[in-house]
C-alpha positions as CSV (number, residue, x, y, z in Angstrom):
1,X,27.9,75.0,-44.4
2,X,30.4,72.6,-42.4
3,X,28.4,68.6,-41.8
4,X,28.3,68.9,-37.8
5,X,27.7,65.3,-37.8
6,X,29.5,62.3,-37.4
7,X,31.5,60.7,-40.2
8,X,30.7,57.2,-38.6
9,X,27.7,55.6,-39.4
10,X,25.0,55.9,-36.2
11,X,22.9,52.9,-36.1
12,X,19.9,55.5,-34.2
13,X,19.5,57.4,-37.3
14,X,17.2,57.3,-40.0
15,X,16.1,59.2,-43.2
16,X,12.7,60.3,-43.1
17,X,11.3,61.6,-46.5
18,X,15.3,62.3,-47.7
19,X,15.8,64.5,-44.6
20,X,18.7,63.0,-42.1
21,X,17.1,62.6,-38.5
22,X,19.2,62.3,-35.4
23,X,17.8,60.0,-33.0
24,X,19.8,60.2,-29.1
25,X,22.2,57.3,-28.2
26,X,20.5,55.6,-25.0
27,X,22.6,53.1,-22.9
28,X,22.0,49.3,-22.9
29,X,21.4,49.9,-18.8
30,X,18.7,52.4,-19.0
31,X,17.0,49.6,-22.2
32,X,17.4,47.3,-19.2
33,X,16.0,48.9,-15.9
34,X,13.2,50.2,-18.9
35,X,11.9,46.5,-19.9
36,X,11.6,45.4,-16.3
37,X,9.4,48.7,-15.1
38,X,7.4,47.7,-17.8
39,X,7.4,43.7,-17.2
40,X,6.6,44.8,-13.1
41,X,3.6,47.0,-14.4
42,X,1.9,44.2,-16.2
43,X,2.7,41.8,-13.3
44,X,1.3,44.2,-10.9
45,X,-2.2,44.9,-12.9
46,X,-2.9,40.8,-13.6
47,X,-2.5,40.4,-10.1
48,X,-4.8,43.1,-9.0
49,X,-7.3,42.2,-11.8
50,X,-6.8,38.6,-10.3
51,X,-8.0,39.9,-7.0
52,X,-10.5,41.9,-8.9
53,X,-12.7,39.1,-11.0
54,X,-12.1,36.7,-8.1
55,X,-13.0,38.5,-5.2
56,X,-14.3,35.6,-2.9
57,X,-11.6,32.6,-3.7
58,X,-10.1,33.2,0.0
59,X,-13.2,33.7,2.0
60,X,-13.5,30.4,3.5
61,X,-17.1,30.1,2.1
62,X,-18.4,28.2,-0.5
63,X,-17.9,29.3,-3.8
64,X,-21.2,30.8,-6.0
65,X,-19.2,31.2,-9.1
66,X,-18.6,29.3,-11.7
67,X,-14.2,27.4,-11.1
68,X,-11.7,29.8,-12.3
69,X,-9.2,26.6,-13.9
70,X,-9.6,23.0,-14.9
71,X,-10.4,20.6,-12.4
72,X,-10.9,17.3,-15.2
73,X,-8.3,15.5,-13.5
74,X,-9.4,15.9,-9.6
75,X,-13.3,14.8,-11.2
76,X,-11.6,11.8,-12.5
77,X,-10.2,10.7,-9.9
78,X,-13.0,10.8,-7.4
79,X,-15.4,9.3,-10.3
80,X,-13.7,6.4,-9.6
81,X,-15.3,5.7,-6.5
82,X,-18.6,6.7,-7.7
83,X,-20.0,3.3,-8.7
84,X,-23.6,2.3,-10.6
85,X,-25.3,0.4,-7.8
86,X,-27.5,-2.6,-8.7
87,X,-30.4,-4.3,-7.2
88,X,-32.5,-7.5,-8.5
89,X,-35.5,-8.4,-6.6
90,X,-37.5,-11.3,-7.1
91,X,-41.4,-12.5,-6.0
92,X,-43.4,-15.4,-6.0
93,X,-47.4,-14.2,-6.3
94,X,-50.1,-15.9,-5.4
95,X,-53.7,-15.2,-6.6
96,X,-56.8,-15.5,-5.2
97,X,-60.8,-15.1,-6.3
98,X,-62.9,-12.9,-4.0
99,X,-65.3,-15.9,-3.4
100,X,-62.2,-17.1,-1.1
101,X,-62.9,-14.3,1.7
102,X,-59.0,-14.8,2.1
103,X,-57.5,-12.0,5.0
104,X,-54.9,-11.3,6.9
105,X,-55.6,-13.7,10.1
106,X,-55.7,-16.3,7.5
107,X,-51.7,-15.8,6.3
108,X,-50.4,-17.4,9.3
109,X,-49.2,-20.2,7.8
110,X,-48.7,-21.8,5.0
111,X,-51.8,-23.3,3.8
112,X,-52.8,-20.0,2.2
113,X,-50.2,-21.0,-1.0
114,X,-52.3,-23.9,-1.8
115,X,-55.6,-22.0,-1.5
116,X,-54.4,-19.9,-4.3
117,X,-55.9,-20.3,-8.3
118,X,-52.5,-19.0,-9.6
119,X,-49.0,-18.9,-9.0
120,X,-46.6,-16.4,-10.5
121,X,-43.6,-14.9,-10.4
122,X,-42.2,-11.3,-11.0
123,X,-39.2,-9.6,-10.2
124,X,-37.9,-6.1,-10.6
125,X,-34.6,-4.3,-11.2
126,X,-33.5,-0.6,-10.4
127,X,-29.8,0.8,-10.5
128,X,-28.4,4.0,-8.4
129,X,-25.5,5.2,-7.4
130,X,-23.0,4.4,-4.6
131,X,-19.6,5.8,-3.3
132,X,-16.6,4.0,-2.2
133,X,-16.3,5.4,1.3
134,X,-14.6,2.8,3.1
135,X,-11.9,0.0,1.8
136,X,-10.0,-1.6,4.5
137,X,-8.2,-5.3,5.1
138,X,-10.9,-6.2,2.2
139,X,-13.7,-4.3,4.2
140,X,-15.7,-2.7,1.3
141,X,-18.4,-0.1,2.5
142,X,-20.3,2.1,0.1
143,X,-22.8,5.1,0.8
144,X,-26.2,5.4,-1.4
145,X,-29.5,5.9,-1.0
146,X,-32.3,3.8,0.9
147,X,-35.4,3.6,-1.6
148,X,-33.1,1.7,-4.1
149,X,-32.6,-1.1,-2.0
150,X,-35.9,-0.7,-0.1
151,X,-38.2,-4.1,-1.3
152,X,-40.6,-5.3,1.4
153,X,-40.5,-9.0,2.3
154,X,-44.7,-9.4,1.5
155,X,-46.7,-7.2,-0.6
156,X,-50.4,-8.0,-0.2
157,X,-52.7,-5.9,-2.6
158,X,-56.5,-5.9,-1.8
159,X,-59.9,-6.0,-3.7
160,X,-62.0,-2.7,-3.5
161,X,-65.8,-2.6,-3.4
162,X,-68.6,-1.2,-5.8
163,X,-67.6,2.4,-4.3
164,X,-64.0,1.4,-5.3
165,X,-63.0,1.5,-1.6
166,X,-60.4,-1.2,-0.7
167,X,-62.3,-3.9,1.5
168,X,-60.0,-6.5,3.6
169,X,-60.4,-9.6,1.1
170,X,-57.3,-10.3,-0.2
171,X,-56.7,-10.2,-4.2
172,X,-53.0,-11.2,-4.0
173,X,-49.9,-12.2,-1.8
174,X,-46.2,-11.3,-3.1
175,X,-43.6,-13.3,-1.1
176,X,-39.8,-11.9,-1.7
177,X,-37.7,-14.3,-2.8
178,X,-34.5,-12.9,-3.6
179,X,-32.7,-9.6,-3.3
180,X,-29.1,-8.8,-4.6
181,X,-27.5,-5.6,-4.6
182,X,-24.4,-5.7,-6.2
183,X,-21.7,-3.6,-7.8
184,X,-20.1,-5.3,-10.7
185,X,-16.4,-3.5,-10.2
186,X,-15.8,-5.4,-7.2
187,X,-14.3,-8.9,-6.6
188,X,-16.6,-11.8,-7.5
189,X,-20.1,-11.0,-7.8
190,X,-19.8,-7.4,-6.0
191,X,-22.9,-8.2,-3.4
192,X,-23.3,-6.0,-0.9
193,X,-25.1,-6.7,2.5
194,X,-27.6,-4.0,4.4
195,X,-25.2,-2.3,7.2
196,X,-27.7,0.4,8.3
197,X,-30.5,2.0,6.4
198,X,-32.5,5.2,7.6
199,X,-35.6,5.1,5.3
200,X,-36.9,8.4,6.5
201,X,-33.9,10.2,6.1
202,X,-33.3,7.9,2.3
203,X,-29.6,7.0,3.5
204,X,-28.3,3.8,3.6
205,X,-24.9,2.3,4.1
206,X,-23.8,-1.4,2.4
207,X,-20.6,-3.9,2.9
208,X,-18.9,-6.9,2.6
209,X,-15.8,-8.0,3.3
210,X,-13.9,-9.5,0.0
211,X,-11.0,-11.7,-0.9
212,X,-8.1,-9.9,-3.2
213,X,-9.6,-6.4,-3.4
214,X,-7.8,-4.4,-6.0
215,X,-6.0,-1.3,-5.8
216,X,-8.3,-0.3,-8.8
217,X,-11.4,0.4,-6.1
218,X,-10.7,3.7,-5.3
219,X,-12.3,5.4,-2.0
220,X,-13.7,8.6,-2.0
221,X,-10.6,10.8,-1.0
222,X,-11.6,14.1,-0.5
223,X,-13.1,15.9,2.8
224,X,-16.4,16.2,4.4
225,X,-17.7,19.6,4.6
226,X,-21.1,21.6,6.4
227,X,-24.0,21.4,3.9
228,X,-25.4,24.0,6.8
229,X,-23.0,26.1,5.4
230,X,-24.3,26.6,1.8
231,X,-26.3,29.8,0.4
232,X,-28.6,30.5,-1.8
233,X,-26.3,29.8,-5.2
234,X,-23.9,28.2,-3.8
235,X,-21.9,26.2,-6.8
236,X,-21.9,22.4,-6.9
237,X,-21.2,19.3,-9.0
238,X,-23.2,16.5,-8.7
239,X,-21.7,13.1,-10.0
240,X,-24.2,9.9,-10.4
241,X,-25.4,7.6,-12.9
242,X,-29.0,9.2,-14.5
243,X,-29.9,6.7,-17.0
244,X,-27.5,4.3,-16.5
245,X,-24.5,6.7,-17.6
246,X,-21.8,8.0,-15.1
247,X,-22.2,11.2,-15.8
248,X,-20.6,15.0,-14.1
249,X,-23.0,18.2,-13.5
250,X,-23.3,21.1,-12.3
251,X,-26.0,23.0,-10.4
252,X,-26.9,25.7,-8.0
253,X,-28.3,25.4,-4.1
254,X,-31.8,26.7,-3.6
255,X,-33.4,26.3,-0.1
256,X,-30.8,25.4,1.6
257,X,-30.0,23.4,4.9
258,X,-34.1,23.6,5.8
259,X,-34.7,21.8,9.0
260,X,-33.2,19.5,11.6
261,X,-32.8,16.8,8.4
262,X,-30.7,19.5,6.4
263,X,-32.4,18.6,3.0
264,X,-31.4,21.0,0.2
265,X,-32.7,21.8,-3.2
266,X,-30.4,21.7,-6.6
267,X,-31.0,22.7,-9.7
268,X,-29.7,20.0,-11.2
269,X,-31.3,18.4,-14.6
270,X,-31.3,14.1,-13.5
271,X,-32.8,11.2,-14.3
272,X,-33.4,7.7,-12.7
273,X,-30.1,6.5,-11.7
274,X,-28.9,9.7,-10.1
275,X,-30.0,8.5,-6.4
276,X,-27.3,8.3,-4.1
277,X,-25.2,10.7,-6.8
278,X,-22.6,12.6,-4.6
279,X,-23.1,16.4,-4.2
280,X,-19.7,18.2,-3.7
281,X,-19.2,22.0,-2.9
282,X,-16.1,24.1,-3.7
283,X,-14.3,26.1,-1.0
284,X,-11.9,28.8,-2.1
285,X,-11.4,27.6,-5.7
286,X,-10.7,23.9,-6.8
287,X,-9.4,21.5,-6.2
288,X,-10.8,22.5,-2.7
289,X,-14.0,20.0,-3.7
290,X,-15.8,18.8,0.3
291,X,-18.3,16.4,0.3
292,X,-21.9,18.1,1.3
293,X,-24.3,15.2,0.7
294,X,-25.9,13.2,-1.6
295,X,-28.7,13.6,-4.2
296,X,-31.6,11.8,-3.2
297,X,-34.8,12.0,-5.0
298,X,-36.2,14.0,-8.0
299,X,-39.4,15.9,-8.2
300,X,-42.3,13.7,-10.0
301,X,-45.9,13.0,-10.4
302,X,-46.9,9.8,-10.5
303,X,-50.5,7.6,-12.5
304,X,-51.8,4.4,-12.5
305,X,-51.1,2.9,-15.6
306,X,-51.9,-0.5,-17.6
307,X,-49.4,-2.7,-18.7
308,X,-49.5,-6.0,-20.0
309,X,-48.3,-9.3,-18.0
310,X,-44.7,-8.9,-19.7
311,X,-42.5,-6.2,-19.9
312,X,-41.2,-4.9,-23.8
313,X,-37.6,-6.8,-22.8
314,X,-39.1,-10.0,-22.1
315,X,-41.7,-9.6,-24.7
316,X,-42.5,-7.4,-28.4
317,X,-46.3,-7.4,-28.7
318,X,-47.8,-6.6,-32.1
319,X,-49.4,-3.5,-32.1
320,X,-51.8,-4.7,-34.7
321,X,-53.4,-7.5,-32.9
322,X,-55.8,-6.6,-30.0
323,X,-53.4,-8.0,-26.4
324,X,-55.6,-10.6,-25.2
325,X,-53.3,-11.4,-22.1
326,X,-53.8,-10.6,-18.4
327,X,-53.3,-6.8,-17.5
328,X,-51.5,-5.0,-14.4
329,X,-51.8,-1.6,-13.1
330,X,-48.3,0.1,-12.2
331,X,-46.9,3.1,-11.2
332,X,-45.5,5.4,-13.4
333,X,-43.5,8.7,-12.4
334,X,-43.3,11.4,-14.5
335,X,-39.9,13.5,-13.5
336,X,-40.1,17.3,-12.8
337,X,-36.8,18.3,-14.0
338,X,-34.4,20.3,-12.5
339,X,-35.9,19.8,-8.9
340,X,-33.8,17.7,-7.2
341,X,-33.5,17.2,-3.3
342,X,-30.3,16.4,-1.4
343,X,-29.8,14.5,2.0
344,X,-27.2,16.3,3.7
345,X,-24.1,15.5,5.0
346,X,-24.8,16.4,9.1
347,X,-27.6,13.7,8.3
348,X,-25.7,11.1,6.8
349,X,-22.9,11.3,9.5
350,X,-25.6,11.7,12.3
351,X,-26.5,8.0,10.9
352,X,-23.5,6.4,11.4
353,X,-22.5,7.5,15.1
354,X,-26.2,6.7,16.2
355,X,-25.5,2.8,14.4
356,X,-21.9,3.2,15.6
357,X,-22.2,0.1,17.2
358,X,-23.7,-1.7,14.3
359,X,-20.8,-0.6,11.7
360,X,-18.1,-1.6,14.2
361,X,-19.5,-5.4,14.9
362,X,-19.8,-5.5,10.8
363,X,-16.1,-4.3,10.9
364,X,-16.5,-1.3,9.4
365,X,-14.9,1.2,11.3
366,X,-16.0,4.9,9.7
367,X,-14.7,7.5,12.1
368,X,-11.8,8.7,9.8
369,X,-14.2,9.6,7.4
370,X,-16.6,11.6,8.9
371,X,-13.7,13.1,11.2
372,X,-14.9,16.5,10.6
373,X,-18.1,15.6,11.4
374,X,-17.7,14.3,15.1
C-alpha cells in the first residue's frame, strides 16, 4: 500500500507503542490567543476568590478579621512614638505613738514634724506607657494614663480601735517630696510636666518644651478614628510596655463603647506597664490603622500583704534567720488576665477641648490631631 504521509519529518508526530500517530499542525496564533484565555481565567477566579475570602475590606467599618498582608513596617514606625513612661516619687514619713492623740486640726503647721518619734523616708517607682502626640518648635506633648502619675502630696494613715475600726488619731504623715516623670528618649533628662489630667476618666496629657529635639522623636502619625464605632469583635492591636518590654498585640472588642465615658473591653493578655498602651483599629484592611483609644487598666484583685521595711532591690534577707525588722502592710494586685479596659478616644479628645485653654497657654496647640474629632 502507497505511505500517504509526508516524506518530511513532522515535529507533531510521535510513535506510540511502534504505531506512527499523526498529531494536527496548529498555528503559533491560535498557541497564542490559547495561553492568554487561559492566563485571563486564572486572573479572573483570584480576583473573585479575592472578593470572596475578603468580603468586608471595602465596607468602611472596622475590620473583625484577622490583616490579609504584612503590616511589620507601618507597626514600626508608629512604635516609635510609643515610649516607656517613668515616674519616681519620693516621701518623707513621720511617725507617731497613739499616746500623742495627734489629728488632723493639729497638721496646721509645722510643729507636728518635731512631735514625731521617727522619721523616714520611702519612695516608689511605676512605669507606663506614653505616645508622642505632639512635637512642635521643641513643644513635646505625650498622651498616657492618669493613675501612673497620680501621687498625692500627703498621705496620712490612721490607727484603728479594739473593733479594728479606724479612729481619728493619727499613726503616720507622708509628705511628697519629689515627683519626676520622665522619658529617657528625650533631650536631657526627658521630664515631663502635668498639662491636664482627668483622674475619673484615667487620661492625662504631659509636656515640656526642649532644646535640640531630634528628628529621632517620632509623633504618632496616623488618624484618629470613632471607638463608638467598634462591634462586638472588632480586630485591634494594642502596643504598650507590660513588664517593662515594648511589646505588639492583638485582641478582640467586647462591650463596646458603654456609656457617655465610651470605656471598652479587650481581650488582650497585659501586664503592669501596659497603661496608657495605644489601641488602634483597622478600617478596610492595613495599613488603614486609626487611633481608637488607649488601654487603661487591667482587671485585678487586690490583699493586704506584709512586707518588710526594705524592698528585695535594696535588700536580700536570709530566709533562714527569723526578720526581726519593722513590718508594713501593702497592697498587692493580683491581675485577671485577658480583661482589659480602654478609655476611648471621644473621651480623650473631649479632654483636651474642655482644657483647650490650658494646652494653648502651655503652648501646646492639639487641634491638628484630634481634627477628626472636633
Amino acid at each position: 500500500m502507497k505511505n500517504l504521509l509526508p516524506k518530511t519529518k513532522n515535529p507533531f508526530q510521535s510513535k506510540s507503542h511502534g504505531v506512527l500517530l499523526r498529531v494536527p499542525q496548529i498555528s503559533n496564533y491560535f498557541l497564542v490567543l490559547t495561553l492568554l484565555s487561559v492566563i485571563f481565567t486564572v486572573s479572573s477566579c483570584q480576583k473573585a476568590t479575592y472578593k470572596t475570602v475578603y468580603p468586608t475590606l471595602s465596607d468602611g467599618r472596622y475590620d473583625s478579621e484577622f490583616p490579609y498582608r504584612n503590616c511589620s513596617s507601618e507597626l514600626d514606625d508608629i512604635s516609635k512614638s510609643v515610649k516607656k513612661l517613668y515616674c519616681l516619687v519620693e516621701y518623707d514619713r513621720y511617725d507617731y505613738d497613739e499616746s500623742d492623740a495627734l489629728k488632723i486640726k493639729n497638721l496646721s503647721n509645722n510643729s507636728f514634724k518635731k512631735l514625731a518619734y521617727n522619721k523616714g523616708f520611702f519612695s516608689e517607682s511605676v512605669h507606663g506607657t506614653a505616645t508622642i502626640i505632639y512635637n512642635v518648635s521643641g513643644f513635646v506633648a505625650v498622651l498616657t494614663c492618669a493613675h501612673i502619675i497620680d501621687y498625692p502630696d500627703t498621705i496620712i494613715s490612721y490607727f484603728v480601735d479594739e473593733h479594728n475600726q479606724k479612729t481619728e488619731i493619727i499613726q503616720s504623715v507622708s509628705l511628697k517630696k519629689k515627683q519626676l516623670n520622665f522619658i529617657r528618649d528625650l533631650p536631657g533628662d526627658g521630664t515631663l510636666n502635668l498639662i491636664v489630667a482627668d483622674n475619673t476618666l484615667d487620661v492625662a496629657f504631659l509636656g515640656n518644651k526642649f532644646e535640640n529635639v531630634s528628628e529621632n522623636i517620632r509623633t504618632f502619625s496616623y488618624s484618629t478614628g470613632k471607638a463608638e464605632k467598634l462591634e462586638w469583635g472588632s480586630f485591634v492591636y494594642i502596643m504598650g510596655y507590660p513588664a517593662g518590654y515594648q511589646m505588639v498585640t492583638r485582641g478582640i472588642v467586647s462591650n463596646p463603647y458603654t456609656g457617655k465615658k465610651g470605656e471598652f473591653l479587650l481581650d488582650a493578655l497585659f501586664n503592669t506597664g501596659i497603661s496608657g498602651g495605644i489601641v488602634l483599629a483597622v478600617k478596610d484592611g492595613v495599613p488603614n490603622f486609626e487611633l481608637v483609644g488607649i488601654a487603661k487598666t487591667v482587671s485585678a484583685k487586690y490583699k493586704n500583704v506584709l512586707k518588710p521595711e526594705k524592698d528585695s532591690y535594696e535588700e536580700i534577707f536570709n530566709p533562714n534567720v527569723p526578720y526581726t525588722g519593722n513590718l508594713y502592710v501593702k497592697l498587692e494586685k493580683d491581675i485577671n488576665y485577658g480583661v482589659t479596659f480602654a478609655a476611648s478616644i471621644e473621651a480623650i479628645s473631649d479632654i483636651y477641648f474642655d482644657n483647650k485653654s490650658e494646652f494653648t497657654r502651655q503652648g501646646f496647640f492639639l487641634d491638628s490631631f484630634f481634627k477628626s474629632k472636633k
